[in-house]
Each structure stands twice: as C-alpha cells, then as structure tokens.
N, C-alpha and C positions, 0 to 999 in steps of 0.2 A: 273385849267389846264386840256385841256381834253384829254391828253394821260395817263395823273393819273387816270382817273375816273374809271376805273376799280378795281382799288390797294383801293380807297376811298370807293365802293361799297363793297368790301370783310370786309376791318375793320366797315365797318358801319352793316353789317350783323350780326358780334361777337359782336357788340356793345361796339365798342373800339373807335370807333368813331361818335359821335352824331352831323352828320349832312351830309347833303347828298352834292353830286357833282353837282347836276342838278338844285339849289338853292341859293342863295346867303344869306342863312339865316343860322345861326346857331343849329337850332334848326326847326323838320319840325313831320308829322303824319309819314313820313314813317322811321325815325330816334325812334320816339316813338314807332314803331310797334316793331322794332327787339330786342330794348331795352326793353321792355315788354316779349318777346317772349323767348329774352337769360335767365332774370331774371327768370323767371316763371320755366322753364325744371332745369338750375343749381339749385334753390330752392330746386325742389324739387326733385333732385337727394340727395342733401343735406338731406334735411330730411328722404328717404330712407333708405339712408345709418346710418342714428342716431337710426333709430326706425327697424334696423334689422343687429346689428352690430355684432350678433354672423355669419353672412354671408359672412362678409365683416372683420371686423377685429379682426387680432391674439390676442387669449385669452386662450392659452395654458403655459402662464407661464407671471407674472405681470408686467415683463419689457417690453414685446413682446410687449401685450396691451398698455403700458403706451407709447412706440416708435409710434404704427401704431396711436392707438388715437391722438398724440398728431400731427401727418404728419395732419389728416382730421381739425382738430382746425384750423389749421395754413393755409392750403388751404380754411376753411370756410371765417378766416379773412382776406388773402391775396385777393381773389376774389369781394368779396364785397367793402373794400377798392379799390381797382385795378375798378372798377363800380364808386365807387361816385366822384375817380381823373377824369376818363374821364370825365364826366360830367359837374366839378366843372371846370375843364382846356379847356371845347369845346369851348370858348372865343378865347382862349391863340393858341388854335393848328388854329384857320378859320384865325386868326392873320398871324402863320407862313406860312400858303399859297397864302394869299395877297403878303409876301414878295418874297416866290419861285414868284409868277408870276412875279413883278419887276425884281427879277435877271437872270429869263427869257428872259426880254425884252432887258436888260443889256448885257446877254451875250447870243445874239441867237445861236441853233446850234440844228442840227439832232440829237444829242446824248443822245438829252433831252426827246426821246420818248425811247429809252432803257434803261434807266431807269428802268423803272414798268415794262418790259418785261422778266429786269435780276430779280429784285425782285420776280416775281410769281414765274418762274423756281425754286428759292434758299428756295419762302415757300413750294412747291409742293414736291423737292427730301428730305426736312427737314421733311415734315409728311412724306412722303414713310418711309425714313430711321427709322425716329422712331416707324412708327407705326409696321413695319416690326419685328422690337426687343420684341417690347410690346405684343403681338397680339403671338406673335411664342412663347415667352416665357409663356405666359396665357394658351395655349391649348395644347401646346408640351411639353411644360418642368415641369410645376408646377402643383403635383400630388393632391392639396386638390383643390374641387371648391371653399371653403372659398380665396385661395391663385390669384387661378384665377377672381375671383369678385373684388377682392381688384384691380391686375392690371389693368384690364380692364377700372373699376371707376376711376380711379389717370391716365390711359392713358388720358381719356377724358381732365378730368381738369386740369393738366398738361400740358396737350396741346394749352387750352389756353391760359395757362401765357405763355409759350414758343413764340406765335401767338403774344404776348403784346411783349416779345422781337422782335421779327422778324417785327414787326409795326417800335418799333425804329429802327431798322437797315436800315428801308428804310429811314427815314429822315438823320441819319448821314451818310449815303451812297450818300444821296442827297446833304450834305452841304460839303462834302470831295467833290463832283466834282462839286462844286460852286468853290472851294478852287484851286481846279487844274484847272479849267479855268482862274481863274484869274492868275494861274502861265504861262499859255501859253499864253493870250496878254502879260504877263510882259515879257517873255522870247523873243517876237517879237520885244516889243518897246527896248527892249536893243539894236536887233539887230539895230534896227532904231537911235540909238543912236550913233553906234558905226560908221554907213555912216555921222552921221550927225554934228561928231569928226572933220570929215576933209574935208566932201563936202557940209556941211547942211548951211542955212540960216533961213531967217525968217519963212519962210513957212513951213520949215521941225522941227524949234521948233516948232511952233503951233501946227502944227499935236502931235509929241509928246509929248508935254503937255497937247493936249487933253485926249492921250493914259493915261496917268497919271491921268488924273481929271475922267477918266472913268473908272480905275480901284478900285482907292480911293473910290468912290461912291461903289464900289460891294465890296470894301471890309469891308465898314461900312453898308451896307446891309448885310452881313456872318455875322459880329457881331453882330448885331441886331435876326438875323434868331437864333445864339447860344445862346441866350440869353433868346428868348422864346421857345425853346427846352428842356431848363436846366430847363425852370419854369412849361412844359408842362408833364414833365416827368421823374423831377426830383424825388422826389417820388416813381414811379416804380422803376425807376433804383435801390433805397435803398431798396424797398422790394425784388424784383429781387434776389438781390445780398445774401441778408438774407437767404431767402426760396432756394436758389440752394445749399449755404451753409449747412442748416440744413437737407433739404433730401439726399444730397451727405454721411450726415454724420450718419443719421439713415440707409439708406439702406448700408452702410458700416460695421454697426452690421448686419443686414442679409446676408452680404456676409463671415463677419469672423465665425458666426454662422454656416452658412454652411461650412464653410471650417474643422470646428472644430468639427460640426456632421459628416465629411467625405464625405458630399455631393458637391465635389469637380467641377464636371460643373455645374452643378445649380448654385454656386456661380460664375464660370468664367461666365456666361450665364446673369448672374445677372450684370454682370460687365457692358459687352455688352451694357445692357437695360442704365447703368447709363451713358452711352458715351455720350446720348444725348443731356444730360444736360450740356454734357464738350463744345461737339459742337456748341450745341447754343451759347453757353457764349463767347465761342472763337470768334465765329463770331462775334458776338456784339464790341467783344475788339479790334481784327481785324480794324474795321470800324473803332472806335475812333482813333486807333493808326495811321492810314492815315490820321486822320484829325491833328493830331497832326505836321506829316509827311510834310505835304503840306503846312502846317504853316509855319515851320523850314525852307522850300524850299523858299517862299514868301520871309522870310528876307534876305537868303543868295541872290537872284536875284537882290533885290532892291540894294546891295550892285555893283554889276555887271552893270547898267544903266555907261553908259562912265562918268568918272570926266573929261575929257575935256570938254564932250556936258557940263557938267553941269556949269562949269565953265565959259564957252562963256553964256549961257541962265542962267540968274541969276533967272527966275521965274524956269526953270525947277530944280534948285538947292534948292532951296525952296521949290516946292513939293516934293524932293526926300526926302530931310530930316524930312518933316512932315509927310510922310506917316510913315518915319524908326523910330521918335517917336511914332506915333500911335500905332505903331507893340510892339516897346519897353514896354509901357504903359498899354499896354492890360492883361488883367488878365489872368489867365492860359488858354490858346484856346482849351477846350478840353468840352465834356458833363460831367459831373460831379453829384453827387446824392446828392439832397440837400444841394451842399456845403460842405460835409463831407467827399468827398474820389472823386479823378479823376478817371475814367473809363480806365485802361491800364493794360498792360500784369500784371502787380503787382498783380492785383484783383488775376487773377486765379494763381500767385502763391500764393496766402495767403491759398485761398480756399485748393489746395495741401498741403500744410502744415497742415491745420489743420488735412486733412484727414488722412494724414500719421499719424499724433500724435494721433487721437484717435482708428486708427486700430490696435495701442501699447495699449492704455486704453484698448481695446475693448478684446484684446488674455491676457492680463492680468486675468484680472474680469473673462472669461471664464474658465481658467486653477484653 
C-alpha cells in the first residue's frame, strides 16, 4: 500500500520490520543492511555497558546494583528476543498486508491515506515527550555522571521497545478502522432496509443483499487480519507487558529511595520520566479497547437491519442471521498475548496495583 510506505521505511530502519515497501519479497539487501547495522551499534552499546559498568550502573549499596543490573539483563533479553520475533513473524506481518490491501479494495476511502499521517505525528510528539523528560532529567536534575550515563543509555533502548509498541498501535489502529467501516456500510444498509420495509422490491433486496454479502467478506477479512496480528506480535505484546511491569517497579525503589533520602523533586522528577511508559501503554490499550468497541457496535447494528425487510426477503434473513452467528461464534475480538491475557484497560490496572503494593514493600524495607 503506497501511502504506508513511509510508516514501512521507518520500522524497517529499526529493524522491526524485515522487508521493504518497494518489493514484493519478504526478505531483500536493503532489509539485511539496517538489520546488520541496528544489530551491530545495540551490540555493542550492550557490551559497553557490561565492560564499564562502574559508569553506568549503581554500585553504591547491593540492592541498588542488583535493581539497575538486573533492568540491563532484562533489556539485553528483551531486545534480542524482540530481533529474532521480527524476523521469525516477517512471513506472518507481508501476510497481513496482502490482507490490508484486500480490505482496501473492499472498502475504498480517502481516509486510508490518514492513517500513516496520524501515526507519524502520535510517533514524533511520543519521542519529543519522552525524550524531553529523559534528556532534562540526565543533565538538569541528576547530580552523578554515573546517574546521567545510565539515563541517557536506557533512553536509547527504551525507546526502541516503546517504537515496537507504537509499530503495534499502527496496525490495531488500522484494524479498529477496518472495523468502523464496516459499521458505516452496515449503518447505511439499515437505512436501506428500513425504505425497503415498505417501498422495496426485487431490485432493492438485491442491492441489499449484496450490501451484506460485501460486508460479510470484510468482516472475515478483520478476522483473518486479527488473527495474524495476534501470531505476528503476540509475543511482544507478553514481553511488553512483563518489561513495563518490572521497570515501573524498579524505578519505583528509586523514587521511594529518594523520597526517603529527602530528595523530594528528583524523585517527583523521576516520576515525570516514568509517565512515558504509562503513556505508551495507555495508548496501545486505548487502541484495543476501540477494537473491542466497534465489535460490540457490529453486533448491536446487525440487530437493527428491519425484520420486516427481512421477513419479505428470505435470503436477506438468512444472511442476517449467519453473519449474527458468525459474530456470536467468534473468539474474544481483541489482540491478545500469546493467548494468555487480552490487551484492555485491566492490563494497566494490574500494573497500578502491583506498583502501589510494592511502594508499601519498598517504605517498609527502607524504614
């Protein structure tokens, strides 16, 4: 699709996506270059940081170290994992673009070039914003340069997992308004239903029954598109979820730390810097929650199509009811992580929860 091809060129830069827009291959030299080139600088930022960690991580007291050590482990694993998915799923994702193009063709519309337009804007003010917190807080606020090397390093790689979130959110961004278009033909052929209650014949079922046979198709196209989503990136989303967890809950000891050395805005300051992480996540949940949204919508609609039309046109009564099984039928409509947990606000109340319960642990053990 060539109003994507810019949004394709950015993930294929990070190496989040291995394969180019300009190719109909999955795999190409200039997909290999960037993938070589990501590999190579995060390596050996990686090693860097292993072989000069009195520069980089706190070693002023065994917990301190054993919290920041174990953030670097866990971003060594998250990234490289986060590397071999994409790779292993570049099949799965050339797959759900073949289907965006179908339900392009399915359901044409200007709107389909805004898209990639709202996405850059929403990755563009996401780096400013965080980088703004990071970057202020490394040279203004945090008085060791050990303190400063650490933020600066964890902005970077930070940023690209955030970047792997913000990749999903364009495709569930993208299947939420597959989803709401199919609600506005369905919302149309109601009305067409409801002229065609009391003034329609043959010619006005057929149309609407085609409206049906043409929704039907997009909407097992969306099913199909969720399905390789959930296999493309189901994965991330469980590590995702893990790693925003565990550093919400580490730098939560450095902010009750500071609270409790009396280093009172450094730690609000600190707070700041973790918002990003709230933000991203919301966003992402956001997303889902309108897919979910538009779902809910689909069925109440289908219900809405007139029982008299349906009644007179006994084929249109018959699709109405196979679609409202279909809908019935269908497994939870939502992105999901390996099958282990749906993607909705729930997420980020657990996350709260835990944070709240271990900032009790954490003034405990301190006092």
């Amino acid at each position: 699709m060539e109003c994507f091809s810019k949004v394709i060129v950015l993930y294929q830069i990070l190496a989040l996506q291995w394969f180019s827009p300009k190719r109909h291959r999955t795999f190409d030299c200039e997909s290999l270059f960037f993938i070589t080139l990501n590999f190579c600088i995060i390596t050996g930022l990686f090693c860097w940081i292993y072989q000069h960690q009195s520069l980089v991580i706190y070693s002023d007291n065994a917990l301190g170290y054993v919290v920041d050590f174990f953030k670097f482990l866990l971003m060594v694993f998250t990234y490289y994992s986060l590397l071999l998915e994409s790779g292993y799923q570049r099949g799965v994702l050339y797959k759900v673009w073949d289907e965006l193009e179908r339900l392009r063709n399915i359901f044409p519309s200007a709107k389909w070039a805004l898209l990639p337009q709202a996405h850059l804007r929403t990755v563009a003010l996401f780096v400013v914003y965080m980088s703004w917190w990071e970057l202020t807080y490394a040279y203004w606020i945090t008085k060791s340069a050990r303190s400063s090397n650490f933020t600066i390093l964890f902005w970077v790689l930070f940023l690209l997992l955030h970047l792997r979130q913000l990749q999903i959110l364009l495709y569930t961004n993208v299947l939420g308004f597959c989803l709401m278009a199919i609600n506005s033909e369905l919302a149309w052929t109601i009305e067409l239903s409801n002229g065609a209650s009391r003034y329609g014949g043959r010619r006005s079922d057929g149309q609407i029954c085609g409206y049906l046979r043409k929704l039907m198709e997009g909407f097992a196209r969306v099913e199909r598109l969720l399905e390789l989503l959930n296999q493309a990136f189901g994965y991330s989303l469980a590590i995702i979820k893990l790693i925003n967890n565990i550093y919400i809950l580490t730098d939560t000891y450095w902010i009750v730390h500071g609270f409790m050395s009396g280093k009172v805005f450094d730690s609000l300051y600190l707070e700041c810097c973790l918002s990003s992480k709230f933000i991203c996540l919301m966003i992402n949940l956001h997303s889902n929650e309108r897919i979910l949204s538009e779902f809910h919508r689909t069925r109440v609609l289908l219900h809405c199509v007139h029982l008299r039309w349906q009644l007179r046109c006994d084929q249109g009564w018959q699709m109405v009811q196979h679609f409202l099984l279909k809908l019935e039928s269908t497994q939870p409509f939502a992105m999901t992580a390996l099958s282990m947990y749906r993607l909705d606000y729930g997420t980020l109340m657990q996350i709260a929860f835990n944070v709240t319960t271990s900032i009790s642990l954490f003034i405990q053990a301190s006092q």
